[in-house]
N, C-alpha and C positions, 0 to 999 in steps of 0.2 A: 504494500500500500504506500504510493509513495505522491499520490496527488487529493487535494483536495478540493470538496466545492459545499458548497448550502445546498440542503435538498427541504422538502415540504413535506409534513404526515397531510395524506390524504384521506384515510381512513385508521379508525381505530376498533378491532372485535374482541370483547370481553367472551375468554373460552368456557361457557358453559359447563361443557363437559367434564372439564378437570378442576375438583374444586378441591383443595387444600385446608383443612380445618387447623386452626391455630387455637382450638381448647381439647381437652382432655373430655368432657363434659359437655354434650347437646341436651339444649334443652327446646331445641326447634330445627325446624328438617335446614336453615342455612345459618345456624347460631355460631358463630366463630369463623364463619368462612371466607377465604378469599381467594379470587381466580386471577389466573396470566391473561396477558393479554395480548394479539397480533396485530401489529401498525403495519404501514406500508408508507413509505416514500419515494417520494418522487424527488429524481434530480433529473439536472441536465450536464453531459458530456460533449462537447463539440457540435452543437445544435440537437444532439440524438437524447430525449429523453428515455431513461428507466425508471424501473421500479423495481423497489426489493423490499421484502416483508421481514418484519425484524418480529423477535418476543421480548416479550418484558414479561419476564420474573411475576409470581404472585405475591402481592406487599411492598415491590416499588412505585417510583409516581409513573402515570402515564400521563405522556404528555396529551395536548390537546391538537385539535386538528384544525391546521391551517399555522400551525407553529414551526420554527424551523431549525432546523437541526445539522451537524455536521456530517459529513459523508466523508471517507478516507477510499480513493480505489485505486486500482493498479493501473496505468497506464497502457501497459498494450488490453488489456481486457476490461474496460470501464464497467461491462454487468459484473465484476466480481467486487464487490466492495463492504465495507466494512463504517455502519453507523453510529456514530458518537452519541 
């Protein structure tokens, strides 16, 4: 990763399906719980926009969308990149 640019979350999905409980003890079907979640951003490389879908962790912030964020990619291959 040896170049950088600003990219945009355009979408953010709260995963359902994998819920992580952080008590010991339920006392309701989502008491203690919290889920990861899939963004996606968009950058631009040489006029060529991409996208690439990142995860966030369950119990970090997610950001919000329309906010902008750092992109690190590799120069000969700009869809392989790596989001700050």
């Amino acid at each position: 990763m040896d170049k950088q640019t600003e990219g945009t979350i355009i979408s953010v999905r709260k995963q359902w399906w994998l819920s992580i409980r952080t008590r010991s003890l339920r006392t309701g079907p989502l008491d203690g719980t919290v889920f990861p979640h899939i963004a996606k951003v968009r950058y631009t490389v040489d006029g060529k926009e991409y996208i690439r879908r990142i995860w966030i962790h369950a119990g970090h912030p997610v950001p919000k969308v329309g906010s902008n964020v750092q992109v690190l990619y590799n120069s000969d291959r700009p869809s392989k990149a790596k989001v700050m």
